[in-house]
N, CA, C and O atoms as a Tripos MOL2 file, in Angstrom:
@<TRIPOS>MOLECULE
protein
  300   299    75     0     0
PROTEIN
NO_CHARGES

@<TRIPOS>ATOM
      1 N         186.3360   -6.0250  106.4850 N.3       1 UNK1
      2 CA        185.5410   -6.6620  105.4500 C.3       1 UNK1
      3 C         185.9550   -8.1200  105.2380 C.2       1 UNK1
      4 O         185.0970   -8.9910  105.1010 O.2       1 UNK1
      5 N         187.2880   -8.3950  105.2090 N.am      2 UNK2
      6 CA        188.2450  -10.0170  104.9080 C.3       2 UNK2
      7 C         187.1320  -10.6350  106.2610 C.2       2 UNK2
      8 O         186.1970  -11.2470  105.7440 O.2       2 UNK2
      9 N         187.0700  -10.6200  107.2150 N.am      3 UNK3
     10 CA        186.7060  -11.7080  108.4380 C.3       3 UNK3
     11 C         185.1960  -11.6470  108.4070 C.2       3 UNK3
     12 O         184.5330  -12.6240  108.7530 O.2       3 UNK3
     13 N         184.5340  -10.3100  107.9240 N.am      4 UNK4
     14 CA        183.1030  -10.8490  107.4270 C.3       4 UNK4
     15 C         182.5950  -11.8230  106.3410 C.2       4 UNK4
     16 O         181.6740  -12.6380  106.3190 O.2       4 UNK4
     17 N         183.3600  -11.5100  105.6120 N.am      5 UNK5
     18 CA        183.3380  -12.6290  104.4500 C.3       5 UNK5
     19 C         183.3630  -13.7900  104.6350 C.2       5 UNK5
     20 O         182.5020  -14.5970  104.2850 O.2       5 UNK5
     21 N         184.8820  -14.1160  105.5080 N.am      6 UNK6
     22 CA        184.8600  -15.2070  106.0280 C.3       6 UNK6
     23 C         184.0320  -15.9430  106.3720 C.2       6 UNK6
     24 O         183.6730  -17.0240  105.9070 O.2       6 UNK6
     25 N         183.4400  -14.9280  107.8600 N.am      7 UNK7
     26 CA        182.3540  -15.3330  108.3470 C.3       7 UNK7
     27 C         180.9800  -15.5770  107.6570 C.2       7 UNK7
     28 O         180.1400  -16.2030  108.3040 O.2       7 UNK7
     29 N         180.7020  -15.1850  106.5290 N.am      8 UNK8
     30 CA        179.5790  -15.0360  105.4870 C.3       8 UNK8
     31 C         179.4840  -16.1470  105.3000 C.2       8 UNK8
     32 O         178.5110  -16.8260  105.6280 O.2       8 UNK8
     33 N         180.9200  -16.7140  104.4870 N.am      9 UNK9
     34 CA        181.1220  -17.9590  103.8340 C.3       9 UNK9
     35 C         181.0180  -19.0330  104.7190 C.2       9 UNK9
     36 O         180.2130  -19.9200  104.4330 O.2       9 UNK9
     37 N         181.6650  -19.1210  105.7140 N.am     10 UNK10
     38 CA        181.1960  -20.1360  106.7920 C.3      10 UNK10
     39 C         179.5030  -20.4680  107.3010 C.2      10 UNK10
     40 O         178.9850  -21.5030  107.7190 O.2      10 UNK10
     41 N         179.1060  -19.4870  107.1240 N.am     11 UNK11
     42 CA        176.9540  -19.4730  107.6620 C.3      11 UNK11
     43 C         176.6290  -20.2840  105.8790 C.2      11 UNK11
     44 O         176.2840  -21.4500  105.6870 O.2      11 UNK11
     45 N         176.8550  -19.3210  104.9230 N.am     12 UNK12
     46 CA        176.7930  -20.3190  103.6520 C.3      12 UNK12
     47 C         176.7830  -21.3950  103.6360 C.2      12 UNK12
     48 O         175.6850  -21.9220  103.4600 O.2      12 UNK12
     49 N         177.8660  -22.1830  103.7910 N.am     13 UNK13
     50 CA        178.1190  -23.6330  103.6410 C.3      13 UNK13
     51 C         177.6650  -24.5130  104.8440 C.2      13 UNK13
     52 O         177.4820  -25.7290  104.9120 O.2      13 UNK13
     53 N         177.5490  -23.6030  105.6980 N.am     14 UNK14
     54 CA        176.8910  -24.5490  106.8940 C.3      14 UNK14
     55 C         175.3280  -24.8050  106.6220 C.2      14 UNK14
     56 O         174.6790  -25.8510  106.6410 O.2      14 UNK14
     57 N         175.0530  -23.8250  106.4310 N.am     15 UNK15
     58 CA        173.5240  -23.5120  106.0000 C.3      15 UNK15
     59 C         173.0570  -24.5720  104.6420 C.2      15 UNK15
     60 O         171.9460  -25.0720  104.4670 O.2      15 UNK15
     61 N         174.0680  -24.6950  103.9280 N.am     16 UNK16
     62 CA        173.4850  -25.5750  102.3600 C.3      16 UNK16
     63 C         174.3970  -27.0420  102.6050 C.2      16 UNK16
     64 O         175.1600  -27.5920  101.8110 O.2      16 UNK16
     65 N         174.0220  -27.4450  103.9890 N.am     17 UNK17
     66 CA        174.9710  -29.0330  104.4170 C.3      17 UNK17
     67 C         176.1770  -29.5560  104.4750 C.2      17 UNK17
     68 O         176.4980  -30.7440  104.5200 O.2      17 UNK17
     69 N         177.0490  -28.2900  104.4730 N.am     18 UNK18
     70 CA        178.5190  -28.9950  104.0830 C.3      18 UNK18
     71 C         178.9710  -29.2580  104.9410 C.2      18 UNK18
     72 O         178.2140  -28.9810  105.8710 O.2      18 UNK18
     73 N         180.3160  -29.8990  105.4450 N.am     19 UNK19
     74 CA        180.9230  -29.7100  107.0010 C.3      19 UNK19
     75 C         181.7690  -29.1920  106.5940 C.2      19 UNK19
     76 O         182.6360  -29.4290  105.7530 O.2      19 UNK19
     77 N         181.3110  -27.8000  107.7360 N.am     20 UNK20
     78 CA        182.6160  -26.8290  107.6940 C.3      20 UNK20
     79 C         183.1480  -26.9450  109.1590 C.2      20 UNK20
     80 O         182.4650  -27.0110  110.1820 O.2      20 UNK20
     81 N         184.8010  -26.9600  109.0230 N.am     21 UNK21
     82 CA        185.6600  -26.3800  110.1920 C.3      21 UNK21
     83 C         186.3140  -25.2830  110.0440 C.2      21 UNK21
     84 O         187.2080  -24.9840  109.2520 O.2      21 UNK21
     85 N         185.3220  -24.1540  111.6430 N.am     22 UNK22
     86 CA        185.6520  -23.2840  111.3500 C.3      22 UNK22
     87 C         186.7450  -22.3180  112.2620 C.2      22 UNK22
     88 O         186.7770  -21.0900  112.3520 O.2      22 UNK22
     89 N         187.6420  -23.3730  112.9120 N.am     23 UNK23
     90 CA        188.9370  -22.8020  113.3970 C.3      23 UNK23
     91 C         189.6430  -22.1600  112.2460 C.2      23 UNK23
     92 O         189.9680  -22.7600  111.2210 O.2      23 UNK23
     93 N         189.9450  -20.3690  112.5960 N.am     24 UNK24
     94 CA        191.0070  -19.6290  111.9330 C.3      24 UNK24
     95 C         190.6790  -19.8280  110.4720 C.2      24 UNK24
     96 O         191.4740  -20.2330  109.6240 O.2      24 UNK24
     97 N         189.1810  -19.4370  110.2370 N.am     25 UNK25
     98 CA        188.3880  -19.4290  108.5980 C.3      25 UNK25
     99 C         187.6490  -20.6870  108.5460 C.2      25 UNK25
    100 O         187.4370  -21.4380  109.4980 O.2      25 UNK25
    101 N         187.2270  -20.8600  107.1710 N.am     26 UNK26
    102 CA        186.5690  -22.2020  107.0220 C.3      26 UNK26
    103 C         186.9340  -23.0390  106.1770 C.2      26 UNK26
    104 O         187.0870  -22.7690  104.9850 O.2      26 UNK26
    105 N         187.1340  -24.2560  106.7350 N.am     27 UNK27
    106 CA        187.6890  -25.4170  106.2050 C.3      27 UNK27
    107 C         186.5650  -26.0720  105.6070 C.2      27 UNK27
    108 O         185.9100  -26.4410  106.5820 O.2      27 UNK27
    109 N         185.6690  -26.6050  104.0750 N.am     28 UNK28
    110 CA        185.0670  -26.8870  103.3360 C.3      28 UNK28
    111 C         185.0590  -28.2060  103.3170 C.2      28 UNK28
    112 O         185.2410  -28.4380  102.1220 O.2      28 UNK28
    113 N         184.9450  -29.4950  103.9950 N.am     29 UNK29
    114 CA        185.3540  -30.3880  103.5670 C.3      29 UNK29
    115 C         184.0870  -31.4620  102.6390 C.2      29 UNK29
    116 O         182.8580  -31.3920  102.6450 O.2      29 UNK29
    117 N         185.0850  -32.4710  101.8560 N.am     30 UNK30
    118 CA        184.4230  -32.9300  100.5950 C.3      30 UNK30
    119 C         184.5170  -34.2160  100.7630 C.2      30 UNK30
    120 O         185.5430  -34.4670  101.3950 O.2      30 UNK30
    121 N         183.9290  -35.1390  100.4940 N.am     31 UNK31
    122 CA        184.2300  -36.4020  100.3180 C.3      31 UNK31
    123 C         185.6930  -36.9460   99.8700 C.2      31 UNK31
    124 O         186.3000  -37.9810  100.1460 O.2      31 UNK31
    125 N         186.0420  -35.6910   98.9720 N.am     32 UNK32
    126 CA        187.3950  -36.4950   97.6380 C.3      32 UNK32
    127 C         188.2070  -35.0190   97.8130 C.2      32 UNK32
    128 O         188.8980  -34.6850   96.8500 O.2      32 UNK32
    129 N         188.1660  -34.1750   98.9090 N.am     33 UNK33
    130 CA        188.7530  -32.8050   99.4910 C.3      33 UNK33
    131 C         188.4180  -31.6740   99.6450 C.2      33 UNK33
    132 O         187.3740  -31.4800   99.0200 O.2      33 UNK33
    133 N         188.7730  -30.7630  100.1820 N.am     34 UNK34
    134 CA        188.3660  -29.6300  100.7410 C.3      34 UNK34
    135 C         189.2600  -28.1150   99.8130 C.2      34 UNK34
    136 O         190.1450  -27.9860   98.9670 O.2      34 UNK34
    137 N         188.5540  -27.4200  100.4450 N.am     35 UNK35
    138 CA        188.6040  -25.5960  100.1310 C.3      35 UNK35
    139 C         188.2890  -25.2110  101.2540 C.2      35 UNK35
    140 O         187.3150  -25.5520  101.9240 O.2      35 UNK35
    141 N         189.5090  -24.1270  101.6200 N.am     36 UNK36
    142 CA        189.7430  -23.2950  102.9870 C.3      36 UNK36
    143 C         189.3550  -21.6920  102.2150 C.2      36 UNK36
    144 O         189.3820  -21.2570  101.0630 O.2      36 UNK36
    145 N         189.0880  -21.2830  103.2320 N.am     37 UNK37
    146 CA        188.6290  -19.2350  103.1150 C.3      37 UNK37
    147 C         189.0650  -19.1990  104.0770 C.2      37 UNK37
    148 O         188.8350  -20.0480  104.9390 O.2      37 UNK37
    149 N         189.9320  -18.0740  104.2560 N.am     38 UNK38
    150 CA        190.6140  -17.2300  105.4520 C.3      38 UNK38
    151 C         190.9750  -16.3300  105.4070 C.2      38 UNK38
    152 O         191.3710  -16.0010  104.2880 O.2      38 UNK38
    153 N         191.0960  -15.3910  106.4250 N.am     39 UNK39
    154 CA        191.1760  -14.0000  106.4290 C.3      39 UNK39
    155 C         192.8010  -13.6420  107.1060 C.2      39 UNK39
    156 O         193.0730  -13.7010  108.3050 O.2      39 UNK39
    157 N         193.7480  -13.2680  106.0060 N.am     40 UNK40
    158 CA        194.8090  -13.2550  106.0330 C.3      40 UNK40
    159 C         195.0570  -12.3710  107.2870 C.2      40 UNK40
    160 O         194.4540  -11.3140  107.0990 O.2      40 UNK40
    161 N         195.9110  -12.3580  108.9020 N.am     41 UNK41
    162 CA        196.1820  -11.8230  109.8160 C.3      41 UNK41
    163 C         197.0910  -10.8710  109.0570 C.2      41 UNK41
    164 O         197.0780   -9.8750  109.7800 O.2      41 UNK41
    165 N         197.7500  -10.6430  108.1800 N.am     42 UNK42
    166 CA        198.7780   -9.7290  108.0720 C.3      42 UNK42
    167 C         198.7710   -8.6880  106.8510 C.2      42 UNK42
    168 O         199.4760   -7.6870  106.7230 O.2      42 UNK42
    169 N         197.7380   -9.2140  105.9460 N.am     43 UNK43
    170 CA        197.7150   -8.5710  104.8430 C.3      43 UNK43
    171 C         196.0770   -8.4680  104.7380 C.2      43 UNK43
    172 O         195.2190   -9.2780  105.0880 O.2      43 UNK43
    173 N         195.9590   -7.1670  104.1230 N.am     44 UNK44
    174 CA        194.3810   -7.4320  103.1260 C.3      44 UNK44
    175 C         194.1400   -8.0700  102.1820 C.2      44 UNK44
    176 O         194.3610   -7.6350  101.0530 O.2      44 UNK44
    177 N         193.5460   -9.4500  102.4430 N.am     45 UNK45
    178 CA        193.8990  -10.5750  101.5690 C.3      45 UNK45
    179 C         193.0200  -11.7000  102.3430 C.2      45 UNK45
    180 O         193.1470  -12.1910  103.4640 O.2      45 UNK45
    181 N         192.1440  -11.9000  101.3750 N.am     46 UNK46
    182 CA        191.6950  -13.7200  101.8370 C.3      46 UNK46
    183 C         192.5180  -14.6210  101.3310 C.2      46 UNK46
    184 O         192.9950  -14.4060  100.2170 O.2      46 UNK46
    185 N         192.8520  -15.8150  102.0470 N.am     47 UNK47
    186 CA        193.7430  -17.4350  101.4330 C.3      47 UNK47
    187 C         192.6070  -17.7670  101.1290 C.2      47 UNK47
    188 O         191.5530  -17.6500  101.7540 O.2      47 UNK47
    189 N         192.8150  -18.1700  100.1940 N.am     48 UNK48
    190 CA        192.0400  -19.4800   99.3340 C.3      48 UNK48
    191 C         192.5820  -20.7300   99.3780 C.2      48 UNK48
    192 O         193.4500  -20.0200   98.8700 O.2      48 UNK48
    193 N         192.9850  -21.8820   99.4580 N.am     49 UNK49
    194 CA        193.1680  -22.9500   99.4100 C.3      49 UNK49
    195 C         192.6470  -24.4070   99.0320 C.2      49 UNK49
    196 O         191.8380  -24.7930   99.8760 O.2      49 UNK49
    197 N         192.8870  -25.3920   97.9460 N.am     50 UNK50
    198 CA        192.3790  -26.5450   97.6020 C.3      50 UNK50
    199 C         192.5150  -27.7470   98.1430 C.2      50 UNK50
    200 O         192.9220  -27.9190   99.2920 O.2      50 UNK50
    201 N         192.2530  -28.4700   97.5200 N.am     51 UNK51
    202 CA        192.8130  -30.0640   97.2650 C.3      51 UNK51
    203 C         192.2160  -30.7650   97.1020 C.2      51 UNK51
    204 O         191.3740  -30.6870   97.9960 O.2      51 UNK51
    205 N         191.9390  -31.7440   96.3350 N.am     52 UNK52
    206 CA        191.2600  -32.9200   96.1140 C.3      52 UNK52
    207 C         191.9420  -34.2550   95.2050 C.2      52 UNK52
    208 O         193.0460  -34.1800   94.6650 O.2      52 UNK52
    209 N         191.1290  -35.3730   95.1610 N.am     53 UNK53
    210 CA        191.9170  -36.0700   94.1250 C.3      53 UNK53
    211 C         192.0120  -36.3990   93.2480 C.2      53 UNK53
    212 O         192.6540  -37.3940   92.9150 O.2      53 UNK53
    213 N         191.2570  -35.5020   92.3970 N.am     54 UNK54
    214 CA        191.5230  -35.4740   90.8390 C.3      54 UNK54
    215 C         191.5240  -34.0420   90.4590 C.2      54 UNK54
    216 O         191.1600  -33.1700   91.2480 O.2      54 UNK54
    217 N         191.9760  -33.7670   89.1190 N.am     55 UNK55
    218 CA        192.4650  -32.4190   89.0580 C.3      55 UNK55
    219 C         190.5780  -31.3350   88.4390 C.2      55 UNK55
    220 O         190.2940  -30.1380   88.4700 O.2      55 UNK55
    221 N         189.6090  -32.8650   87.8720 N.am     56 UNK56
    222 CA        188.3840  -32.3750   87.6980 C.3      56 UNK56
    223 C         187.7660  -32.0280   88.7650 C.2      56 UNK56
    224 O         186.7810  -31.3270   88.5340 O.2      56 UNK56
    225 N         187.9760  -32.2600   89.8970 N.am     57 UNK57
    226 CA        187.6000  -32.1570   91.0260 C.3      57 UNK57
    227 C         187.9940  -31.1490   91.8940 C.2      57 UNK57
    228 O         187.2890  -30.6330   92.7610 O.2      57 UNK57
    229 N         189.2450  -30.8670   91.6050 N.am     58 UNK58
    230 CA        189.5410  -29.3340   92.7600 C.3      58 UNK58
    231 C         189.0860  -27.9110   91.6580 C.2      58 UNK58
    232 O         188.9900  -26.7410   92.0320 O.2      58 UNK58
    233 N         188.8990  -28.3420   90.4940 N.am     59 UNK59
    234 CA        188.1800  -27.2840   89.9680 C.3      59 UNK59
    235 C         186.4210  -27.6230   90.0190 C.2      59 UNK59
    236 O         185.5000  -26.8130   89.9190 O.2      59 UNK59
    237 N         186.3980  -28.1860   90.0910 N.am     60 UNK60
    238 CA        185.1470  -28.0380   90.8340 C.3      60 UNK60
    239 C         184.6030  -27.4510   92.0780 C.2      60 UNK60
    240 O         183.5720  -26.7800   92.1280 O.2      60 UNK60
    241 N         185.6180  -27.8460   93.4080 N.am     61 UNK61
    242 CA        186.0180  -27.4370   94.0600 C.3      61 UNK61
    243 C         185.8780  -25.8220   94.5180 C.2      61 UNK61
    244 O         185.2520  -25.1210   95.3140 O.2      61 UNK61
    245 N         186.7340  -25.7360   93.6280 N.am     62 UNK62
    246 CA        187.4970  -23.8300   93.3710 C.3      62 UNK62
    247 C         186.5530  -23.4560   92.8040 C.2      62 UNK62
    248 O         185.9210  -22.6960   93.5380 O.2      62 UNK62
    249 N         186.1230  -23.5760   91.9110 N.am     63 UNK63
    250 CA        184.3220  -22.6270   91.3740 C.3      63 UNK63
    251 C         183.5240  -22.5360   92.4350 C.2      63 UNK63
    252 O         182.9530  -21.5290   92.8540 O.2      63 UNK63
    253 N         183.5060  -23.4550   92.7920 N.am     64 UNK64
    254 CA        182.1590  -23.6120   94.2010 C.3      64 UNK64
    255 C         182.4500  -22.9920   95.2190 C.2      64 UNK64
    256 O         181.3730  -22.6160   95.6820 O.2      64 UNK64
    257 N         183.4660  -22.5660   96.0170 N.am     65 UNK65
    258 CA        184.2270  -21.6530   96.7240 C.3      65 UNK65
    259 C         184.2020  -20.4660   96.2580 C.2      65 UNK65
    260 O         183.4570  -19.6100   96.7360 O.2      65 UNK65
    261 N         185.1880  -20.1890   95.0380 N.am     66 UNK66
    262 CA        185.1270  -18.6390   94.9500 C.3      66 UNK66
    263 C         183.9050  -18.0920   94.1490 C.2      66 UNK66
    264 O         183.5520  -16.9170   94.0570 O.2      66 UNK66
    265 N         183.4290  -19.0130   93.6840 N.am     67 UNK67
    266 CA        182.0450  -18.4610   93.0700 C.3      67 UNK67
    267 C         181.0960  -18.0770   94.3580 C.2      67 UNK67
    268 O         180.3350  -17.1260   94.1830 O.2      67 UNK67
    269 N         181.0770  -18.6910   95.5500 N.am     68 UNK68
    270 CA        180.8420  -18.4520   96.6870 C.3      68 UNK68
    271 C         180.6620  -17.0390   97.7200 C.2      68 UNK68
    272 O         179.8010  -16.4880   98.4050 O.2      68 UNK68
    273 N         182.1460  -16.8740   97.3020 N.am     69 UNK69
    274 CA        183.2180  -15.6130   97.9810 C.3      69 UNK69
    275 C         182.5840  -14.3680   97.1090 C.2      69 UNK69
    276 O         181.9880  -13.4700   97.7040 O.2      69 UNK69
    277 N         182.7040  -14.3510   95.9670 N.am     70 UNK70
    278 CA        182.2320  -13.0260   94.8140 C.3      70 UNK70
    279 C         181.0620  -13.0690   95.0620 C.2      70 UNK70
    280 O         180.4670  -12.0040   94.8980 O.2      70 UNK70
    281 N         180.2920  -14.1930   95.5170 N.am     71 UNK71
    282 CA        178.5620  -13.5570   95.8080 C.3      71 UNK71
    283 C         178.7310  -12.8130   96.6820 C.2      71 UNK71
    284 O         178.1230  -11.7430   96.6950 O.2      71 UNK71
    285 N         179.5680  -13.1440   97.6270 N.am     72 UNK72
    286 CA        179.3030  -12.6900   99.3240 C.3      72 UNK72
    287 C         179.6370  -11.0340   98.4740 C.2      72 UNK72
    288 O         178.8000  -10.3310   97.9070 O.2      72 UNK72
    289 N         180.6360  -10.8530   98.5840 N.am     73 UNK73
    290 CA        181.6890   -9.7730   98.0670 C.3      73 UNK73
    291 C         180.6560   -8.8620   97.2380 C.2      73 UNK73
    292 O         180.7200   -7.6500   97.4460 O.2      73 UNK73
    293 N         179.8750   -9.2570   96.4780 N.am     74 UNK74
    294 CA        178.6030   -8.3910   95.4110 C.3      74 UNK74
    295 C         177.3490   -8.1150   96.2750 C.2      74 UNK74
    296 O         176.5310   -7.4220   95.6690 O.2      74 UNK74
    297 N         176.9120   -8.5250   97.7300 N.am     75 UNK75
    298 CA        175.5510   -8.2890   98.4860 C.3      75 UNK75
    299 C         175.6510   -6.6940   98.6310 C.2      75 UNK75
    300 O         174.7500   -6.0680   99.1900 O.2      75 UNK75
@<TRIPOS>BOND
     1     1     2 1
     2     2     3 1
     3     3     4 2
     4     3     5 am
     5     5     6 1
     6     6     7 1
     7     7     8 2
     8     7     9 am
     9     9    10 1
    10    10    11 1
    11    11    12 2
    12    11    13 am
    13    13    14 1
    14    14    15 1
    15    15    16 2
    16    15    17 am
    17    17    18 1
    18    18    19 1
    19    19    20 2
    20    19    21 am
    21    21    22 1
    22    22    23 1
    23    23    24 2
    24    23    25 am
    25    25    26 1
    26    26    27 1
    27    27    28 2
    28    27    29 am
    29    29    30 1
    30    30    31 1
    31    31    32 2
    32    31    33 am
    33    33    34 1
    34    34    35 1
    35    35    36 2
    36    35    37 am
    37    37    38 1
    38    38    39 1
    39    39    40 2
    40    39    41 am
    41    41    42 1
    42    42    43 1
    43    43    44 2
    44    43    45 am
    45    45    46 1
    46    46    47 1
    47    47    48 2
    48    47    49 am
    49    49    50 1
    50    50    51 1
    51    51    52 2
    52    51    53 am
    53    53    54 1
    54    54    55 1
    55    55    56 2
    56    55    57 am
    57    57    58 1
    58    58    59 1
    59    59    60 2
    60    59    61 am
    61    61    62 1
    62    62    63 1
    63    63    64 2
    64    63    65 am
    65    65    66 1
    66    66    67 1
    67    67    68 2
    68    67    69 am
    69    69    70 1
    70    70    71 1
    71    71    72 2
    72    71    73 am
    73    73    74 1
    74    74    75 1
    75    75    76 2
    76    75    77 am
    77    77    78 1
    78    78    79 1
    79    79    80 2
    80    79    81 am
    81    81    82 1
    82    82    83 1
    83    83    84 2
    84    83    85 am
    85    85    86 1
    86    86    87 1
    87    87    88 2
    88    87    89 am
    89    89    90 1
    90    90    91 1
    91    91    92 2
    92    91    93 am
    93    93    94 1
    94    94    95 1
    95    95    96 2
    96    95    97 am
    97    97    98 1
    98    98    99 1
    99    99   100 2
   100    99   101 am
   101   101   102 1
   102   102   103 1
   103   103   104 2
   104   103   105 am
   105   105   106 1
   106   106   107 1
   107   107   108 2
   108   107   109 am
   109   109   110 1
   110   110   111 1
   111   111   112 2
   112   111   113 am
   113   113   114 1
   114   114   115 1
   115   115   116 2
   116   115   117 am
   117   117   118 1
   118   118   119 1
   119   119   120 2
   120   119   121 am
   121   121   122 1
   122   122   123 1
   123   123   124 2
   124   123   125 am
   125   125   126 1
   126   126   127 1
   127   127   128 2
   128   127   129 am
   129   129   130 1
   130   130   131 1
   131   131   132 2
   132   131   133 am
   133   133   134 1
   134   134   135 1
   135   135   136 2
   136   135   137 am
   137   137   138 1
   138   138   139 1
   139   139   140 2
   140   139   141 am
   141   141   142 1
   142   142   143 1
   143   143   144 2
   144   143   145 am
   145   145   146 1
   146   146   147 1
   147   147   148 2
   148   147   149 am
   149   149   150 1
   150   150   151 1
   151   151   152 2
   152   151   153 am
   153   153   154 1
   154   154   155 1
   155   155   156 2
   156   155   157 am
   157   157   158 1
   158   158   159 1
   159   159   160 2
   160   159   161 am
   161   161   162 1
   162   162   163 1
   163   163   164 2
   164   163   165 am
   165   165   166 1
   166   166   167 1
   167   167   168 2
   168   167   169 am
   169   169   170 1
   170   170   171 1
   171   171   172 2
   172   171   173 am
   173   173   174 1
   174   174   175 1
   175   175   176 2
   176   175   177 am
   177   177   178 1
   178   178   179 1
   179   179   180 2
   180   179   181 am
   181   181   182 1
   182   182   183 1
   183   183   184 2
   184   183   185 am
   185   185   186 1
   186   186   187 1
   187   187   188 2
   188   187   189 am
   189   189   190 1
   190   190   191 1
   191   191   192 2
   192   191   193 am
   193   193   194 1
   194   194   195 1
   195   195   196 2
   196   195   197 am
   197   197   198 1
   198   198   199 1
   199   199   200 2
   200   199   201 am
   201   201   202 1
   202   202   203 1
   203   203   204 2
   204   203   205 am
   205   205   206 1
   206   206   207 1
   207   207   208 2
   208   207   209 am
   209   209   210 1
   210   210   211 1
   211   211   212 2
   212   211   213 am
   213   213   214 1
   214   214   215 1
   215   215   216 2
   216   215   217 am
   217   217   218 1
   218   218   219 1
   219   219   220 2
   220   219   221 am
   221   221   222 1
   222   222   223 1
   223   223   224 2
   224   223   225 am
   225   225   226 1
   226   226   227 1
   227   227   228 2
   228   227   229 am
   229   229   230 1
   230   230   231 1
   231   231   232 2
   232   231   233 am
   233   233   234 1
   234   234   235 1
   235   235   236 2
   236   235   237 am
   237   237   238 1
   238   238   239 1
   239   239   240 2
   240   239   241 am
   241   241   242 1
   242   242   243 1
   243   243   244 2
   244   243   245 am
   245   245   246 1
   246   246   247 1
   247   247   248 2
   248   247   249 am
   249   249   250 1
   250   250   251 1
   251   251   252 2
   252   251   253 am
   253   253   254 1
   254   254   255 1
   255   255   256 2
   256   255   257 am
   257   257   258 1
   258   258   259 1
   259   259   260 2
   260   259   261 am
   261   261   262 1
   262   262   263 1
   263   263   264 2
   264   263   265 am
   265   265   266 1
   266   266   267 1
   267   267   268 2
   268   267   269 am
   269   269   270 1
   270   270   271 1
   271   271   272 2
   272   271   273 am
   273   273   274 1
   274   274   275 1
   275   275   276 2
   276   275   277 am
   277   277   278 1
   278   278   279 1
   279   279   280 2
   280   279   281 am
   281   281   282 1
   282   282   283 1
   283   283   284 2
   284   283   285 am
   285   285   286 1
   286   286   287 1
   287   287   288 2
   288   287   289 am
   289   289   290 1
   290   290   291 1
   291   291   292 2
   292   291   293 am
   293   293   294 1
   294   294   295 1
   295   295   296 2
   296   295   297 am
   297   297   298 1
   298   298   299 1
   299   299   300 2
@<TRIPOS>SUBSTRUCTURE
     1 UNK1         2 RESIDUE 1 A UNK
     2 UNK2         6 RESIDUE 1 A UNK
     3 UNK3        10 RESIDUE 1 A UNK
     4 UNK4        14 RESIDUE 1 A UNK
     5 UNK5        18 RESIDUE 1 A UNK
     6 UNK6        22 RESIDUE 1 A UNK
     7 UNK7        26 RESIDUE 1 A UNK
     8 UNK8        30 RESIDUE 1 A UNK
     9 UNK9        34 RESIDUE 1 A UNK
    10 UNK10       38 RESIDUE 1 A UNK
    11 UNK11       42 RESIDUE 1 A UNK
    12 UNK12       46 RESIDUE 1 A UNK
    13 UNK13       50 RESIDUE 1 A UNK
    14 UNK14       54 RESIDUE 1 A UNK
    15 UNK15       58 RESIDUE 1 A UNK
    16 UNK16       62 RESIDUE 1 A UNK
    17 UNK17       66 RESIDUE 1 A UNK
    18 UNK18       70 RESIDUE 1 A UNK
    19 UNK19       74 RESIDUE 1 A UNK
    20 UNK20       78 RESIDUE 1 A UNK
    21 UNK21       82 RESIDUE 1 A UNK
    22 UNK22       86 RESIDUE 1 A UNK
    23 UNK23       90 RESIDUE 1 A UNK
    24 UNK24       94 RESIDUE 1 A UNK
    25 UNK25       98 RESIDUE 1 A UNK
    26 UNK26      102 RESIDUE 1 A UNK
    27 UNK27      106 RESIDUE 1 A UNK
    28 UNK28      110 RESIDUE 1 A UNK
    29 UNK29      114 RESIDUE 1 A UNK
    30 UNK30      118 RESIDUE 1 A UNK
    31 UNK31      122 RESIDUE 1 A UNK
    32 UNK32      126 RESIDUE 1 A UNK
    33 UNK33      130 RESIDUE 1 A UNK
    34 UNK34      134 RESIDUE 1 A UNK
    35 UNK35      138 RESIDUE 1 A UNK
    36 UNK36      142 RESIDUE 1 A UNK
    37 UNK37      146 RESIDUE 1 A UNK
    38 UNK38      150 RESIDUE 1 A UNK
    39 UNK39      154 RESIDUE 1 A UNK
    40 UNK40      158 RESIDUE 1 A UNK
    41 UNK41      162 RESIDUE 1 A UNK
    42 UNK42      166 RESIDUE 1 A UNK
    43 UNK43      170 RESIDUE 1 A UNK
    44 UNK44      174 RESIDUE 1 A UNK
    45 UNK45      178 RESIDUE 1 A UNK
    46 UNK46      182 RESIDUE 1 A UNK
    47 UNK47      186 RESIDUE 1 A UNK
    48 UNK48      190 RESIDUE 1 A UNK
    49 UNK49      194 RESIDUE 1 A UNK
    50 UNK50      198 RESIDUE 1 A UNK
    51 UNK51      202 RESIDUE 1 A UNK
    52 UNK52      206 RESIDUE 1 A UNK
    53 UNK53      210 RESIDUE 1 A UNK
    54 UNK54      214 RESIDUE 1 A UNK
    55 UNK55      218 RESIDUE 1 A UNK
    56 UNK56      222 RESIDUE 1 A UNK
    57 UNK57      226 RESIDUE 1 A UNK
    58 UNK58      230 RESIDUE 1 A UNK
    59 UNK59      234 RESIDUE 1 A UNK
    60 UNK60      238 RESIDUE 1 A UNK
    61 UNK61      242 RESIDUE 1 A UNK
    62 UNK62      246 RESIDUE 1 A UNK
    63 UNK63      250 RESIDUE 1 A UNK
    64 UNK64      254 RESIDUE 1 A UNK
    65 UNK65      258 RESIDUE 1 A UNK
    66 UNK66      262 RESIDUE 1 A UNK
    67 UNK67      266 RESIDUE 1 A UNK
    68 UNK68      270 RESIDUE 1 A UNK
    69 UNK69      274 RESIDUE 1 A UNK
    70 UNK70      278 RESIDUE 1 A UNK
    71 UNK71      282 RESIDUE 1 A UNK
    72 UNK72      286 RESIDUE 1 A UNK
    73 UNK73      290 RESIDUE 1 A UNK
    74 UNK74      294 RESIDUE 1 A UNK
    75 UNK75      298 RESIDUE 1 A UNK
């Protein structure tokens, strides 16, 4: 289920213009930073990951991602 998601989330964001890189999950990238989804090799567990450069901004970020992920996760 973790690497479909993945994969979900990657057709998502490609599909609504973003540039995604999608070596080993998808890398989200942003003008001002990115949000990674990945499908943890060792555990049942997606990584989530941020960054940007302001702190209004990686929560922005992080909503838009995992608000993302819980759609996929609810089909």
């Amino acid at each position: 289920m973790k690497f479909e998601v993945v994969a979900e989330a990657t057709r998502f964001f490609k599909k609504n213009g973003y540039d995604v890189i999608d070596v080993d999950g998808a890398r989200i990238v942003f003008a001002d930073g990115w949000g990674l989804v990945r499908a943890s090799n060792t555990q049942p567990v997606l990584v989530l990951r941020y960054e940007a450069e302001t702190a209004e901004r990686l929560e922005e970020i992080r909503k838009l991602v995992e608000g993302t992920i819980e759609s996929i996760k609810h089909k």
